[in-house]
Every structure is written in C-alpha cells, then in structure tokens.
LONUGU-897153 format. One record per residue (C-alpha): residue number from 1; residue in one letter; y negated, x, z. Coordinates in nm, 3 decimals, m for minus. Layout:
SITE    nr   rest         Y         X         Z
SITE   NUM      a         Y         X         Z
...
//
This chain:
SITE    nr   rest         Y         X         Z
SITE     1      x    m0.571    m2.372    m4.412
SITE     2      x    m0.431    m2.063    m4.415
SITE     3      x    m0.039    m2.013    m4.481
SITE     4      x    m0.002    m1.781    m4.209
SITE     5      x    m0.214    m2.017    m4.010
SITE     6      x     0.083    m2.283    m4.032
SITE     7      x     0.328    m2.019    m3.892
SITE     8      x     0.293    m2.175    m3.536
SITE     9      x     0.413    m2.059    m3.194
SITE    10      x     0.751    m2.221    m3.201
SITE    11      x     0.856    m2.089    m3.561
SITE    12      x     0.785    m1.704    m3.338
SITE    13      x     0.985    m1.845    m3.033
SITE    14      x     1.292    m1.931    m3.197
SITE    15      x     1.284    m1.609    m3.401
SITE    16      x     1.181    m1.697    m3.768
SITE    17      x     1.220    m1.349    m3.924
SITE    18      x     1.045    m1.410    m4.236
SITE    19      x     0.738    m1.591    m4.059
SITE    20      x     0.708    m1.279    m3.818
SITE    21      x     0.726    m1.017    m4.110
SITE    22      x     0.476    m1.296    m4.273
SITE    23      x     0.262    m1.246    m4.004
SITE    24      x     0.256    m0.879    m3.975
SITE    25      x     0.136    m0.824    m4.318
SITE    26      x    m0.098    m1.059    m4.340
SITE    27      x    m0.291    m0.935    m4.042
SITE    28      x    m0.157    m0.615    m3.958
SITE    29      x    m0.431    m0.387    m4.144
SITE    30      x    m0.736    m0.626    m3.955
SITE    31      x    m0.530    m0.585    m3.638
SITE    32      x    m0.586    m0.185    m3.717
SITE    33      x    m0.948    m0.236    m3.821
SITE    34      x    m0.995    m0.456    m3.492
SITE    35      x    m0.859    m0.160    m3.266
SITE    36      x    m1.028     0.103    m3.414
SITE    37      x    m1.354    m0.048    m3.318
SITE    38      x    m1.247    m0.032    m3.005
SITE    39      x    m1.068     0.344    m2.957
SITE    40      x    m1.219     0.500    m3.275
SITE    41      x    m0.870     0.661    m3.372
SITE    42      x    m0.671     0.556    m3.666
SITE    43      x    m0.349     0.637    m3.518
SITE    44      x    m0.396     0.528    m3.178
SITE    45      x    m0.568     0.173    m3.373
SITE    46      x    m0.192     0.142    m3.561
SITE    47      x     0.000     0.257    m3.251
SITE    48      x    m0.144    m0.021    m3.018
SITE    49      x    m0.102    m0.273    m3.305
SITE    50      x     0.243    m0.145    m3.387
SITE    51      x     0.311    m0.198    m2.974
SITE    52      x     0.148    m0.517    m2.985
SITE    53      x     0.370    m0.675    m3.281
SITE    54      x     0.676    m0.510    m3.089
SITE    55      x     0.577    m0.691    m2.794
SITE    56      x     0.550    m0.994    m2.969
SITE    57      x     0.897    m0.986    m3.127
SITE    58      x     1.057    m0.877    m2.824
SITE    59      x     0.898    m1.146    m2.576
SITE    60      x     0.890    m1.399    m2.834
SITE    61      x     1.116    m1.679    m2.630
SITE    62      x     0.894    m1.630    m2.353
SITE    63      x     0.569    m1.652    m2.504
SITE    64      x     0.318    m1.859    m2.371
SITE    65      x     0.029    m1.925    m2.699
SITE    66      x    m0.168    m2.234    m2.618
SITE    67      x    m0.429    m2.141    m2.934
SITE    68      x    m0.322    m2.063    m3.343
SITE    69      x    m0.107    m1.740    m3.308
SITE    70      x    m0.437    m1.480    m3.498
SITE    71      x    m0.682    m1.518    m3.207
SITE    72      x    m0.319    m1.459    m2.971
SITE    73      x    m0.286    m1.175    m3.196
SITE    74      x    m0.656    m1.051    m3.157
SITE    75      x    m0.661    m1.095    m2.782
SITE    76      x    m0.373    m0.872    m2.733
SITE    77      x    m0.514    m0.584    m2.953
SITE    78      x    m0.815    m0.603    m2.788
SITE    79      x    m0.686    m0.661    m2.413
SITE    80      x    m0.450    m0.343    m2.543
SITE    81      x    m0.711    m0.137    m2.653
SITE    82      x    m0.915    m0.195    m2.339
SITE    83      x    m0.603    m0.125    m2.111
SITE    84      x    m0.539     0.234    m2.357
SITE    85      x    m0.918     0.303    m2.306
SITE    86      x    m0.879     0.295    m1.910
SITE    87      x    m0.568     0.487    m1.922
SITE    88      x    m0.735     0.746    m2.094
SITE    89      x    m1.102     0.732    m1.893
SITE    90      x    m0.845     0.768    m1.528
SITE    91      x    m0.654     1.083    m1.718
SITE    92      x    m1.020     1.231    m1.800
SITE    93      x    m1.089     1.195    m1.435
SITE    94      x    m0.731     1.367    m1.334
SITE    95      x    m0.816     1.644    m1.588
SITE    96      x    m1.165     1.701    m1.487
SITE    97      x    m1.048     1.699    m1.115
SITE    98      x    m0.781     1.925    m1.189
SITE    99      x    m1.012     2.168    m1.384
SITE   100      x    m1.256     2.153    m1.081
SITE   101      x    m1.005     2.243    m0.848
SITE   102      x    m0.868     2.525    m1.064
SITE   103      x    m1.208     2.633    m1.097
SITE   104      x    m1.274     2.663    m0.733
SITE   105      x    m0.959     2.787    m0.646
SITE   106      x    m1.036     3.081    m0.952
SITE   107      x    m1.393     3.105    m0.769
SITE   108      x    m1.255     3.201    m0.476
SITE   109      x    m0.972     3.416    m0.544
SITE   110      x    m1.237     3.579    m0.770
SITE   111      x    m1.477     3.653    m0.456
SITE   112      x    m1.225     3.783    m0.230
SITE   113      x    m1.081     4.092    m0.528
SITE   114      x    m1.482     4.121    m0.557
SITE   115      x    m1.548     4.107    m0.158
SITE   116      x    m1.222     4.324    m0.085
SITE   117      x    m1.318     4.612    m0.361
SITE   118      x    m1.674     4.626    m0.222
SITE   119      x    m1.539     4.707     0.097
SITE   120      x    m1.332     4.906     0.013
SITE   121      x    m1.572     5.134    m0.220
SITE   122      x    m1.870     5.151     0.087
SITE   123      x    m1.576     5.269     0.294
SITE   124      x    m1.503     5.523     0.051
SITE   125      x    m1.927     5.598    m0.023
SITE   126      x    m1.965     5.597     0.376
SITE   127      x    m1.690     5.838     0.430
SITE   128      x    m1.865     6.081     0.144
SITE   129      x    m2.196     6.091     0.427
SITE   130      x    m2.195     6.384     0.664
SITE   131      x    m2.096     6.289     1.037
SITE   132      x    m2.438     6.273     1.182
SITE   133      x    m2.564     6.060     0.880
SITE   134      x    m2.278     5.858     0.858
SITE   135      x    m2.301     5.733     1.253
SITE   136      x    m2.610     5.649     1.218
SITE   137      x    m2.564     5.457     0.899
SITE   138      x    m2.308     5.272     1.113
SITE   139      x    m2.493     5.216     1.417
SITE   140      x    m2.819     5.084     1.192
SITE   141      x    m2.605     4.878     0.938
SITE   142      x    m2.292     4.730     1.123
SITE   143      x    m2.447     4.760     1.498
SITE   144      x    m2.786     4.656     1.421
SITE   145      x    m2.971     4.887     1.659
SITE   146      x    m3.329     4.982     1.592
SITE   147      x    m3.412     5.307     1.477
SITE   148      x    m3.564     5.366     1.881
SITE   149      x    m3.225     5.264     1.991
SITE   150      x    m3.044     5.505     1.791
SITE   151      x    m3.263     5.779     1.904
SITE   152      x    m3.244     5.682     2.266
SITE   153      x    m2.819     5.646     2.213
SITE   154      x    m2.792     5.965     2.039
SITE   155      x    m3.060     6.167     2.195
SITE   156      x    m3.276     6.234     1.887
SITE   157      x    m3.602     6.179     1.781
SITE   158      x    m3.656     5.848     1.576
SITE   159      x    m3.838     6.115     1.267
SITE   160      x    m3.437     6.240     1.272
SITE   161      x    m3.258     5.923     1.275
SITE   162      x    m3.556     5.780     0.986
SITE   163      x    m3.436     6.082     0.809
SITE   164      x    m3.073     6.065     0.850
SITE   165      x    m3.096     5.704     0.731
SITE   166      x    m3.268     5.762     0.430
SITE   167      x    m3.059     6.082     0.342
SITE   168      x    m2.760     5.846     0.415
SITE   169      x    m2.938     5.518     0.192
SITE   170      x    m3.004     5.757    m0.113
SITE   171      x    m2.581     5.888    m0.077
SITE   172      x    m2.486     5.583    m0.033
SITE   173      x    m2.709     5.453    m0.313
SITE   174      x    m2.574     5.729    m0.588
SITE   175      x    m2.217     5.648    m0.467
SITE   176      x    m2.225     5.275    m0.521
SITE   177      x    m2.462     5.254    m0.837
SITE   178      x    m2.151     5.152    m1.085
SITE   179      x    m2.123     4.868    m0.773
SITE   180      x    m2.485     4.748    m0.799
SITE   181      x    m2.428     4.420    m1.011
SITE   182      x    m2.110     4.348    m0.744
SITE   183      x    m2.354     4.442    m0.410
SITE   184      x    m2.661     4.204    m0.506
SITE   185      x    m2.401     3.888    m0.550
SITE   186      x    m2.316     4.019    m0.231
SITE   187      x    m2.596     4.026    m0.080
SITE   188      x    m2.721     3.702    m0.197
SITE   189      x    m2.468     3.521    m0.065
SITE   190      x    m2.199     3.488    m0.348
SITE   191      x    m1.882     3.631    m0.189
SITE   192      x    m1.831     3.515     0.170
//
C-alpha cells in the first residue's frame, strides 16, 4: 500500500497540511496527464487540476469521499474536464450563432448599398436616353406593356417602338457596363 494511499478522508477533513501537500505531489502531474486526455491542452489540463485541488482544500470539512481519496481525485478531474468541455462546445455554439447573425446582418446591409447604387446608376443611364426612347424604355420595363400596347398608347408603329427599345437597350447597355457584375446578381435574385 501506497503512503499516499493511507492519507484517508478524515486526515483532508480536519485539515492535515502536510498530507494535502503530500497528496498534491504525488498525483498532481497524473491528475494533468488524466485531463489532458480529456481537453488536449496542457494549460487548461493544470488549470482544472489546480481548481480541482483548490476545491478540495477549500471544501475539505464538507467533503463527502466514501472510496480511497485517488479515484475521488480522478473523478473530479474527469467530471471537471467534462463540465470545461461543455462550457466550451455551448460558447462555440454562441460564437457560431453570433457569426451567423453578423453575417446575415453584413449580407443584407451589403445588398441594400448594392440594390440602392443600382438604382440609382439606371436612373442616371435612363435619364442619358432621349425622351421618346426613354418613355418607352419605361413603359416596356417598369409598366410591362407589350410592344403593340406601346404603339397603340403612343400612336406609333410597333417597327418604331422595336426600334426605340433597342436604341434605348444598347444606351442603356454602354451606360451600365462597369455595373454588369452588380445587374446579373440582380437579376438573379441576390439583392431583394
């Protein structure tokens, strides 16, 4: 038997110094072996054994060891280590949550600068289209009306209004081509 083996619960409870620091350096370093299987990080390993000694000191007169104190000693590194290994698992969640949420919010604040400046530059590559041209853009694009509609509204021929829109689809396209990347995510659905 063991010397450290005959250090028994009661000699902890009434606070036997020298059997406690006994006890600490006789299993302090296979404590930190023991965690480390567990969390894989020397410091955290020492930390939780560190904690767990602590614990031990400070609750001493209320401990409760029914076994030899090295298995109590074991089971509270390991039921430590397990507890330090949740913790960590629910902050992984609350930081991968967090990121996702950041990322959305990023996302969308990133669509509506893209969404607004579009607008704003076919306003500005609409306005650069001669009148005739540019109501007829309108009335296609924003009003959906056929080509015979337009003609009909307007009083033109539908060759003229054909015309007209591809006069006003080849502007349009030479004013927006620095845009192009920015209108096919918009036109595939990317910004709202």
């Amino acid at each position: 038997m063991e010397f450290t083996e005959q250090i028994s619960p009661t000699s902890l409870k009434t606070g036997d110094q020298p059997a406690f620091e006994m006890l600490f350096r006789t299993y302090y370093q296979s404590l930190c072996n023991y965690a480390y299987t567990f969390i894989q990080d020397r410091d955290n390993a020492e930390e939780v054994v560190q904690s767990t000694f602590l614990s031990v000191w400070e609750k001493r007169e209320a401990l409760e060891i029914h076994t030899a104190v090295k298995p109590y000693l074991y089971a509270m590194v390991r039921n430590a280590c397990l507890n330090l290994l949740k913790h960590e698992k629910i902050k992984q969640r609350h930081i991968e949550g967090e990121l996702a949420v950041a990322e959305r919010s990023v996302e969308s604040v990133t669509r509506t600068v893209m969404a607004s400046e579009l607008e704003v530059r076919i306003c500005e590559a609409m306005e650069q289209l001669p009148e005739q041209c540019r109501l007829i853009f309108k009335l296609s694009r924003f009003e959906e009306l056929k080509y015979a509609e337009i003609a009909d509204q307007l009083g033109l021929s539908i060759k003229t209004v054909e015309n007209q829109m591809g006069k006003a689809l080849r502007i349009m396209r030479e004013q927006l081509k620095d845009y192009l990347p920015l209108l096919i995510l918009f036109i595939n659905g990317f910004i709202n």
